[in-house]
C-alpha positions in Angstrom: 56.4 -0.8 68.8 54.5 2.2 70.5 51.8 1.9 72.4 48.0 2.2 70.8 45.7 4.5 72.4 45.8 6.3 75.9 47.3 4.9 79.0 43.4 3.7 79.9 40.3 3.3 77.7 38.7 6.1 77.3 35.5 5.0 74.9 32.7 6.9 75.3 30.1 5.6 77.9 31.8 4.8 81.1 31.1 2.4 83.4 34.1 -0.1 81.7 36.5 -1.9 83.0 40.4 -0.5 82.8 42.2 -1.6 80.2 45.8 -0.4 79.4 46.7 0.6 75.6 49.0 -2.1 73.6 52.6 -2.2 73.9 54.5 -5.0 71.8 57.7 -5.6 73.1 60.7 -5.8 70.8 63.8 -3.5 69.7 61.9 -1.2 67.8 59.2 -0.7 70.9 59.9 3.2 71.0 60.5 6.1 68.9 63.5 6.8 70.6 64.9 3.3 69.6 63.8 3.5 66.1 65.9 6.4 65.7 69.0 4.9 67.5 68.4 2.1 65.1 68.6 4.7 61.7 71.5 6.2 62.9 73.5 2.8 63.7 73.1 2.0 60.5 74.3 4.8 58.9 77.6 4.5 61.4 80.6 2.3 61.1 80.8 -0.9 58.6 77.1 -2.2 57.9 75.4 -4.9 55.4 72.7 -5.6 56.8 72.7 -8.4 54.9 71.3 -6.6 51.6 71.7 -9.1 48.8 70.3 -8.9 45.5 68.2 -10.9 44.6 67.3 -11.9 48.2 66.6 -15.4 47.4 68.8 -16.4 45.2 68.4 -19.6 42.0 71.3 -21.3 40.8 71.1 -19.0 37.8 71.6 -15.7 39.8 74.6 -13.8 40.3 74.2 -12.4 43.6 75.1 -8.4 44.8 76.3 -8.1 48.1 75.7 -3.6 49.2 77.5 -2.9 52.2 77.3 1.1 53.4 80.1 2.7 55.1 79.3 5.1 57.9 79.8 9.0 58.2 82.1 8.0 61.1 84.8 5.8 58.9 86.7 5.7 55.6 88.1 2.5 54.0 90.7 2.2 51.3 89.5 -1.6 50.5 86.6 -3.5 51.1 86.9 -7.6 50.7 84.2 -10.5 50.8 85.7 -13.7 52.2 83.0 -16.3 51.0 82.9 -20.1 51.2 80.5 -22.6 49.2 81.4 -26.0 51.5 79.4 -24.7 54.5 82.6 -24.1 57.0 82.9 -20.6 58.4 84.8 -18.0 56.5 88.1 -16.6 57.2 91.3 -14.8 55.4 92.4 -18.0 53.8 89.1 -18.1 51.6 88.3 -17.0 48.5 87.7 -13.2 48.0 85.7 -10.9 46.5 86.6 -7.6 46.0 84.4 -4.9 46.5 84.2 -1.9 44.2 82.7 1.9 45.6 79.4 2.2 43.5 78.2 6.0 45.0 77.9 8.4 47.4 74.7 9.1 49.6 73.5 11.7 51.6 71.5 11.0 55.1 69.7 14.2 56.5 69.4 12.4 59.8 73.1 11.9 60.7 73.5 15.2 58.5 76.2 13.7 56.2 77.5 11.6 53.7 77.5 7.9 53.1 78.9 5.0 51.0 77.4 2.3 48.7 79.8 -0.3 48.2 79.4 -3.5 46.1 80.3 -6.7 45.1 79.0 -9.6 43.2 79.2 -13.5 44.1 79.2 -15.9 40.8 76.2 -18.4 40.5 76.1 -21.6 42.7 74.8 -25.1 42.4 71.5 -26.0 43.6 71.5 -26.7 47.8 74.9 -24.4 47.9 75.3 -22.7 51.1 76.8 -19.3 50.8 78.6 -18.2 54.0 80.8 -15.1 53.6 82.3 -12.2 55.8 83.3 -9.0 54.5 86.3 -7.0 56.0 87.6 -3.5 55.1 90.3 -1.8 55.7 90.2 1.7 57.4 91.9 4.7 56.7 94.7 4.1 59.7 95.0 0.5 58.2 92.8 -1.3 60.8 90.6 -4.0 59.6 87.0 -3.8 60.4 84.2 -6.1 60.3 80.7 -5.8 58.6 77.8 -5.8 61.4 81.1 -6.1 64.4 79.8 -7.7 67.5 79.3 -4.6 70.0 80.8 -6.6 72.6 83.1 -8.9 71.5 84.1 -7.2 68.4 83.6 -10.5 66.3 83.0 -9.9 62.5 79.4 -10.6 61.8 78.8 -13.9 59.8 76.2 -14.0 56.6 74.9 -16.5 54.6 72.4 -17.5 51.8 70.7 -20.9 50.2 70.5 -21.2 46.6 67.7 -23.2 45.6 64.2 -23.0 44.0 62.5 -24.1 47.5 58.9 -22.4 47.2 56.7 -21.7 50.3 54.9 -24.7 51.1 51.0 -24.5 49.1 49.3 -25.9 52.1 50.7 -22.7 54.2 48.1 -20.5 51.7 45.2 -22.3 52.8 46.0 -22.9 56.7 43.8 -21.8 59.1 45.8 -22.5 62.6 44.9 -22.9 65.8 47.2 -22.2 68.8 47.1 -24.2 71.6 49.1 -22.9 74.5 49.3 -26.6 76.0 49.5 -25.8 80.0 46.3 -24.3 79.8 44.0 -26.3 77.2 43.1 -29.3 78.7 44.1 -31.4 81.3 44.5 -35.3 81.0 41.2 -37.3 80.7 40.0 -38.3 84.1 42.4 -34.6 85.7 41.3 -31.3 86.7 43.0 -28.0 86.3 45.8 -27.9 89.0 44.4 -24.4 89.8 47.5 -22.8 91.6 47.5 -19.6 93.2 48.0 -17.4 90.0 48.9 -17.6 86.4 52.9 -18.2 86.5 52.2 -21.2 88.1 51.4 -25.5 86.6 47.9 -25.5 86.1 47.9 -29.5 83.8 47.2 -29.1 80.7 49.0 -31.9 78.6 49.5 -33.4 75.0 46.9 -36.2 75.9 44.4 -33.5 76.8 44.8 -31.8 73.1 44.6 -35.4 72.3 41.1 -35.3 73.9 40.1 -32.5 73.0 41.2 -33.1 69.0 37.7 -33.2 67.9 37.2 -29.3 69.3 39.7 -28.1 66.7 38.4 -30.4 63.9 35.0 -29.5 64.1 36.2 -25.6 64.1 37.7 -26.6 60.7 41.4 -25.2 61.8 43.8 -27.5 59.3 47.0 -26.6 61.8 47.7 -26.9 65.7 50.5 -24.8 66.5 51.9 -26.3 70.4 53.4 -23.8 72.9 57.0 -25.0 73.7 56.7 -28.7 74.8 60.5 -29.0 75.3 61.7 -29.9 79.0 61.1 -26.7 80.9 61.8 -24.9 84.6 58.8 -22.5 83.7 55.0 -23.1 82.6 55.6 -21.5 79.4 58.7 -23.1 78.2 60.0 -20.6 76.3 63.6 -21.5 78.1 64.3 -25.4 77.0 66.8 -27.1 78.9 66.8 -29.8 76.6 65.6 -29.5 72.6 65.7 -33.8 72.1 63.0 -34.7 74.6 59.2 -33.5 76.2 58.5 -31.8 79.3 57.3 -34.7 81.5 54.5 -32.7 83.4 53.2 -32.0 79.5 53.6 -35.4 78.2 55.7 -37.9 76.4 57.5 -38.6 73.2 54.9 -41.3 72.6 51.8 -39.3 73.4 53.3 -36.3 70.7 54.1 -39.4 68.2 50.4 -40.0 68.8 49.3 -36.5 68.4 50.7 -36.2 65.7 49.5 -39.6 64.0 45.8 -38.9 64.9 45.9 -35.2 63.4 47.4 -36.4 60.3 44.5 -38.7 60.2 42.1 -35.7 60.1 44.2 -33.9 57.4 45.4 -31.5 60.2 49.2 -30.4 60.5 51.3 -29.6 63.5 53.8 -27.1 64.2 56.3 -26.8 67.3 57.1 -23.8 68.9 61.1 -23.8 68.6 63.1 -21.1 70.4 67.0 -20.8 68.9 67.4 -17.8 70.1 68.1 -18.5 74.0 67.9 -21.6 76.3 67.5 -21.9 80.0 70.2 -21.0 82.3 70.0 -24.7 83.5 70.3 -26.1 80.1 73.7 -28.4 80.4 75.8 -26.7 77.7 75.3 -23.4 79.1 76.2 -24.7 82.9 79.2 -26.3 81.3 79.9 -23.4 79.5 79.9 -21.4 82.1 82.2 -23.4 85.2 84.7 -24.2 81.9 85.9 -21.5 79.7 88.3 -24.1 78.0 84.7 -26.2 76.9 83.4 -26.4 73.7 80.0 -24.9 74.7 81.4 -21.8 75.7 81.5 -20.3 72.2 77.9 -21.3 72.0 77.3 -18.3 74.2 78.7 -14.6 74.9 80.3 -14.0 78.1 81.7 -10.6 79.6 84.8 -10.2 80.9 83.2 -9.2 84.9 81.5 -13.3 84.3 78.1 -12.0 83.4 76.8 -12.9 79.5 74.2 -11.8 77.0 70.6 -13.1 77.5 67.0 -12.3 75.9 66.1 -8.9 76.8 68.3 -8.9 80.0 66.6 -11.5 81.6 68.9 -13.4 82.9 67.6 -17.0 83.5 67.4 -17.0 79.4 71.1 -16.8 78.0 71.5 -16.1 74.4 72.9 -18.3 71.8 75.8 -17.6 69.7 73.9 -18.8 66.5 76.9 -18.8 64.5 79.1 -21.0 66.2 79.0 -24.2 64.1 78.7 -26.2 67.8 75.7 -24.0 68.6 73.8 -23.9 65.1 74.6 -27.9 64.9 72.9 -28.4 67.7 70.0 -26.6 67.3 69.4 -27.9 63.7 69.6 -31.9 64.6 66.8 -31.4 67.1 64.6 -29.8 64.5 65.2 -32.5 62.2 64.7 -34.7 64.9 61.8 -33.7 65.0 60.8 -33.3 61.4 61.8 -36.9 61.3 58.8 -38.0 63.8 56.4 -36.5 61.8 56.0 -32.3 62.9 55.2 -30.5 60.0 57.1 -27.1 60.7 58.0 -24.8 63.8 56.7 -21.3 64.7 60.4 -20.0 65.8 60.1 -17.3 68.9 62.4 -14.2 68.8 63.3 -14.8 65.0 64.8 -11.6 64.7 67.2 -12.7 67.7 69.4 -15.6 65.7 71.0 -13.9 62.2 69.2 -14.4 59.1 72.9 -16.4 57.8 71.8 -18.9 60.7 68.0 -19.0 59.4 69.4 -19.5 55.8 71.7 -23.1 57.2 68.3 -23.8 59.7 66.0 -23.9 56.5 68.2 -26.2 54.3 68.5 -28.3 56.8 64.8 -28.6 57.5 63.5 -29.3 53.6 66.3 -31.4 53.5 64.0 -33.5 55.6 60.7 -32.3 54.8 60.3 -30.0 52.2 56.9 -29.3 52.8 58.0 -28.4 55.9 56.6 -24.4 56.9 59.6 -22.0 58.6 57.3 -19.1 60.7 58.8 -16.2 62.2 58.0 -13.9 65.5 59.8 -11.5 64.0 58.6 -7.8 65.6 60.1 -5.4 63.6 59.5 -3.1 60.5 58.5 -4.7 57.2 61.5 -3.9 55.6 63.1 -6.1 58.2 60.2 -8.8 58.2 61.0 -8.5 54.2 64.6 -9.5 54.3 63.5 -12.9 55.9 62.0 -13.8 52.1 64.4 -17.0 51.5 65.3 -17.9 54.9 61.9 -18.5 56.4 58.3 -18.9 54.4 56.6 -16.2 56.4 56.5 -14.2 59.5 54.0 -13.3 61.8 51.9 -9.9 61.0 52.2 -8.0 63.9 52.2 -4.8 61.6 48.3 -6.0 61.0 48.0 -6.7 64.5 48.2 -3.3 65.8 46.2 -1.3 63.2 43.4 -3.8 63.5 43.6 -3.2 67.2 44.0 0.6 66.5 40.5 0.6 64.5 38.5 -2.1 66.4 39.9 -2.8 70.0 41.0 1.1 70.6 39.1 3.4 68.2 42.2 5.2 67.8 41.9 5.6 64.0 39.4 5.4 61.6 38.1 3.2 59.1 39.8 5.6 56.0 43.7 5.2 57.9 43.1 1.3 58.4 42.0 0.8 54.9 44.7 2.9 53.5 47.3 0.9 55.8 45.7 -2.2 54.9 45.5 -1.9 50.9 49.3 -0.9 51.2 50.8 -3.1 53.6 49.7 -6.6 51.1 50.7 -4.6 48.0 53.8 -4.1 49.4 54.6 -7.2 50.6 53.0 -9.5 47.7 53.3 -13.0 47.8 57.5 -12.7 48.8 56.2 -14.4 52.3 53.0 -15.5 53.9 51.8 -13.2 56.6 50.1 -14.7 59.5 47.0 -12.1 60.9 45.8 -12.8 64.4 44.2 -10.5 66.9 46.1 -11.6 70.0 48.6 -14.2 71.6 49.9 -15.2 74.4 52.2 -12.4 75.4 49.3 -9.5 74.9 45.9 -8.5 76.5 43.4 -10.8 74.5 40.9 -9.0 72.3 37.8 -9.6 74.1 39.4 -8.1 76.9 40.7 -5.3 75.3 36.9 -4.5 74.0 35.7 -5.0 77.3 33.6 -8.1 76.2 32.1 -6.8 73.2 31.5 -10.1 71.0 30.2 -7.6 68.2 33.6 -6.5 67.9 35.4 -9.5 68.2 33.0 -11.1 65.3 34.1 -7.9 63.2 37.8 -8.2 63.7 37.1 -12.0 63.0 35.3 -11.3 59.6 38.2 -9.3 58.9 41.0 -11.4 59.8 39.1 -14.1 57.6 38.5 -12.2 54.6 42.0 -11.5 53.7 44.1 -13.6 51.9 46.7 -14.4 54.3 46.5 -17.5 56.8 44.5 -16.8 60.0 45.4 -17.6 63.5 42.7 -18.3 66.2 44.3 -17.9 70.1 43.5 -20.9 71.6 39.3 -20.2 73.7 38.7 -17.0 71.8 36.3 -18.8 69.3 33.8 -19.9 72.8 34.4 -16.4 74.8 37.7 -16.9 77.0 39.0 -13.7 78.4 41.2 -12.4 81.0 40.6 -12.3 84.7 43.1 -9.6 85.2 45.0 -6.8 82.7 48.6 -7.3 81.9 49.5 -4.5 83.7 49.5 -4.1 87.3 49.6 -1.2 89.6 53.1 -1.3 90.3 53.8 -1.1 86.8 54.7 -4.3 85.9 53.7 -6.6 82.7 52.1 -9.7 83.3 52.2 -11.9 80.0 50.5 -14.7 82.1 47.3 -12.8 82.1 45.9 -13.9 79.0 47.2 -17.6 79.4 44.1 -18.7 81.6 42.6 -22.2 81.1 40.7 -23.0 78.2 36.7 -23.0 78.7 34.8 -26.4 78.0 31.5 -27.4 78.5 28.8 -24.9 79.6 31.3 -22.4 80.0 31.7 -22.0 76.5 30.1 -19.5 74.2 28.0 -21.7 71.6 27.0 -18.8 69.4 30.9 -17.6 69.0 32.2 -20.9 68.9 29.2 -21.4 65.9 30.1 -18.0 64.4 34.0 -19.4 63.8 32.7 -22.3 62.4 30.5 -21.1 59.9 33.0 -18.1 59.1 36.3 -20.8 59.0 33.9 -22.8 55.9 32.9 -19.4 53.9 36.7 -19.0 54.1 37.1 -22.1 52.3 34.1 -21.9 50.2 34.8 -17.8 48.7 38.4 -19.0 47.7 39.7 -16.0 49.2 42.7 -17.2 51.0 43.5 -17.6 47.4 43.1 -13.6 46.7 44.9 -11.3 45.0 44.5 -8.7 47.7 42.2 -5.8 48.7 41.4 -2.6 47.3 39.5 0.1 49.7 36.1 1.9 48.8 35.7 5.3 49.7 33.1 6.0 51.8 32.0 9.2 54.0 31.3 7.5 57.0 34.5 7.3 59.2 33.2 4.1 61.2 32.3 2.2 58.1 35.3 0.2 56.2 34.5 -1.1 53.0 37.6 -3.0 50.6 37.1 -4.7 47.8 38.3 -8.5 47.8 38.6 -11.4 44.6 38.7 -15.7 45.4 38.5 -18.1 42.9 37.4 -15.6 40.0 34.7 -14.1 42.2 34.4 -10.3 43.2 33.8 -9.5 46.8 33.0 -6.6 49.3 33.6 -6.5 52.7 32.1 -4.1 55.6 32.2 -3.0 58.1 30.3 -1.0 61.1 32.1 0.0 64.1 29.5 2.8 65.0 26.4 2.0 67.3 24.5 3.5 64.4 23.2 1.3 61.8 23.8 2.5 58.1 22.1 1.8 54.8 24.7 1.4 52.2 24.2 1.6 48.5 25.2 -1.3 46.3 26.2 0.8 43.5 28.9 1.7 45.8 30.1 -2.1 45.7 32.0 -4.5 43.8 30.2 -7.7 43.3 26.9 -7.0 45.3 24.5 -9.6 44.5 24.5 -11.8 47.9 25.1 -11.8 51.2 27.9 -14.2 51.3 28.5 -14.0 55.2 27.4 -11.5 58.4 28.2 -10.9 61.7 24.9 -11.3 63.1 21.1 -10.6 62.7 19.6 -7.8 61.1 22.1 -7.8 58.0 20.1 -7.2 54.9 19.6 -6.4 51.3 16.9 -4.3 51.0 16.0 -2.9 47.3 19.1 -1.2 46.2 20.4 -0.9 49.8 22.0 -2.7 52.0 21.5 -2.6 55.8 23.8 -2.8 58.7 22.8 -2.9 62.0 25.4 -1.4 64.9 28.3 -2.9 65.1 27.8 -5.3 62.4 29.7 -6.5 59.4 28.9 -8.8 56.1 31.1 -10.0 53.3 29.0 -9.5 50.1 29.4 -11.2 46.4 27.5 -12.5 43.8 27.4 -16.4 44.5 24.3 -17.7 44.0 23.2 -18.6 47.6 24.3 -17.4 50.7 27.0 -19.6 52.9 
């Protein structure tokens, strides 16, 4: 995704620290690559795998659309499918497919084909697997979404069940510890190392001792950072999924994490990377001195020796997904851990593994735990995030993310394009999966940094976040004022991730007021109902700074706004929906005066007509 804003801050008043616009990594990060990514799909054999309807009962017959590029021409198009779970080839079943129209596309400048065929309902818990092969006009076969190196057909699949989203996902609020840097062991110190990439001791028995921080806040989920054996402090590159990093822990003291949050009606999620492993992980080693192993399918070499990894980086080798070895493996070690107790897994690089893999990863994990919650870093369009209805229960909103940065962090737009974006982007996506908001993680300047320290605007983006009806995240320390000590980009041009991974603040360090402010805003989030809403509707106002949307919880009309000027305004209630009560503000200063109501600079209020304030 592009970046937000200028290269540096440019707010008026100088005087502030440097802070370089957003950039969120991922396949779609430039326009350039967005439009290499509409023209691949209107070349060559692609499905994209567009089934209707996406999440299929056992009472739904099930349209598979495939489109066949300007480039080619087929003669036949076939769908090899299988219902028993093992991989399709040409001695399965078939489905023929049937030319439905033809369709013009002004960016290749040409035409295109619809193609379509229908699967027959399935038993309840069926796995679907299917590939589709067609036939080209020089009597070639060709594959549907062809690996572009190995030239492998692509592999699809779909669950057909009536397995909803869990109902405690609605209501979550969840906190994310990143465990290296929350809290050491009771009786330890930070390591302090010389910078950021390095161990600084934070452990599972310090988030053990440090439970009663994120109980008091009133979060209801802990989301871990990868606690899988690791060469690296984050762990995002496991080299073993069945056991815990030492320096982090032990099986026992996550067994007892685990036991105590449960105790406090709190759930806990696991970070769980299928996407790539370390390149000291055993199968991969094996696979690699062995081409005659069975892990070598589990991974994609080249012909010169070299082999496909995360974004090139070569200490994190991809995994082939697909291969049954592979996808067996990964899916016993969530369900081992399922089986202990963890209550569902925020799964990095989502968009990395194939949504067929995510569809034989889900059954697997409500097989065990059907409560269990299936998140998604998946950052990509929402068309894309949309096609993950069915194989996960939600993904994280990083759409959100970068408007709400755009209108409060970088002043880029204003409060009508937010609210406009805003009121579209939950209409759109409706309740098909829950959509995380946060306003930074661990791979991004934090927000306080990016505002230069300016708590008013964090409370405002906080007030937001909590007001709409989708689960919040909190970034472990932003609630008591942790910041950065250094932006993600440095002078030589390179990114820094580490940046906004320093150690949690305890004690006096800590930020009373803000950790107060959460508080209190986490319980008039529970008290309004309106994680329950039915979504927002903007107010027009003439004031470009001032955002005011219309929300509903539990039968009760709301209106939240807000005040990014340094100007206070007086707005009138009869512009308002619900105005009776201040339900919750930012800070001091908010009032109801007559038939007004005041905001101070920088200030926002959610407004209703309970009976007494929160």
């Amino acid at each position: 995704m592009a970046d937000t804003g200028s290269a540096l801050r440019a707010r008026s008043g100088s005087g502030l620290q440097e802070v370089t616009s957003d950039f969120i990594f991922g396949t779609l990060a430039t326009d350039d690559l967005r439009l290499e990514e509409l023209r691949k799909r209107q070349r060559g054999l692609r499905h994209d795998e567009r089934i209707s309807p996406i999440d299929p009962t056992p009472e739904d017959e099930v349209t598979i659309t495939v489109t066949v590029g300007a480039d080619l021409s087929v003669s036949e198009l076939r769908c090899y499918v299988t219902t028993d779970g093992s991989l399709p080839d040409e001695s399965c079943e078939t489905t023929a497919f049937s030319r439905a129209q033809s369709n013009w596309d002004t960016l290749t400048w040409s035409f295109t084909e619809t193609w379509q065929a229908t699967i027959p309902p399935q038993p309840e818990g069926t796995l679907v697997r299917y590939r589709i092969a067609g036939m080209a006009a020089d009597g070639t076969t060709i594959g549907a979404d062809a690996d572009e190196d190995t030239g492998e057909p692509g592999t699809f699949a779909y669950t057909v069940d009536r397995s909803p989203i869990p109902e405690w996902v609605h209501d979550a609020v969840i906190y994310h510890v990143f465990v290296d840097r929350f809290a050491p062991s009771p009786g330890n110190s930070w390591r302090e190392p010389d910078d950021l990439s390095g161990i600084w001791g934070g452990t599972l028995q310090g988030v053990i001792s440090r439970l009663d921080h994120i109980v008091d806040l009133g979060a209801t989920a802990i989301w871990l950072s990868p606690i899988f054996p690791s060469p690296t402090h984050h762990g995002y590159d496991a080299t073993d999924y069945h056991g815990i990093e030492p320096r982090l822990g032990s099986t026992e003291d996550l067994r007892h994490l685990i036991g105590l949050a449960h105790e406090r009606d709190i759930r806990i999620l696991l970070d769980f990377v299928a996407s790539h492993v370390s390149n000291e992980h055993p199968a991969f080693l094996k696979a690699r001195q062995d081409e005659d192993s069975a892990e070598r399918s589990w991974f994609t070499f080249h012909r010169d020796g070299s082999y496909r990894s995360y974004f090139g980086v070569e200490t994190m080798p991809k995994v082939a997904v697909d291969d049954d070895g592979a996808a067996g493996y990964l899916i016993d070690a969530a369900q081992h851990w399922l089986r202990m107790g963890v209550d569902g897994f925020r799964l990095d690089h989502a968009q990395g593994p194939s949504r067929g893999f995510w569809s034989r990863f889900r059954r697997a994990v409500r097989e065990v735990n059907p409560e269990a919650m299936l998140l998604g870093e998946i950052v990509e369009s929402a068309d894309t995030m949309a096609s993950y209805q069915g194989r996960l229960d939600g993904t994280l909103d990083f759409l959100l993310l970068q408007q709400v940065r755009a209108f409060l962090g970088f002043d880029v737009i204003g409060a009508d394009a937010f609210g406009r974006f805003l009121q579209r982007h939950l209409e759109w996506f409706g309740d098909r999966l829950v959509l995380p908001s946060f306003l930074d993680n661990h791979d991004m300047n934090r927000f306080l940094w990016v505002v230069n320290g300016d708590k008013r605007r964090l409370k405002l983006a906080a007030l937001l976040q909590f007001a709409l009806p989708q689960p919040p995240i909190i970034y472990y320390g932003t609630e008591v004022g942790l910041s950065q000590w250094h932006d993600l980009e440095y002078p030589d041009g390179t990114r820094r991730s580490e940046e906004s991974r320093t150690p949690m603040l305890w004690g006096d360090e800590q930020d009373d007021d803000l950790r107060d402010f959460y508080t209190a805003l986490i319980a008039a989030r529970r008290a309004t109902g309106i994680a329950r809403g039915s979504g927002v509707r903007m107010l027009p106002m003439t004031n470009a700074d001032l955002l005011a949307i219309h929300l509903e919880g539990d039968g009760q009309h709301y209106t939240l706004l807000l005040n990014r000027s340094e100007a206070a305004v007086d707005v009138p209630l009869t512009e308002l929906t619900g105005a009776g009560q201040i339900v919750f503000a930012t800070g001091k200063g908010v009032e109801i005066a007559g038939s007004m109501l005041h905001l101070p600079a920088m200030a926002g209020a959610l407004v209703g007509s309970v009976d007494e304030p929160l």
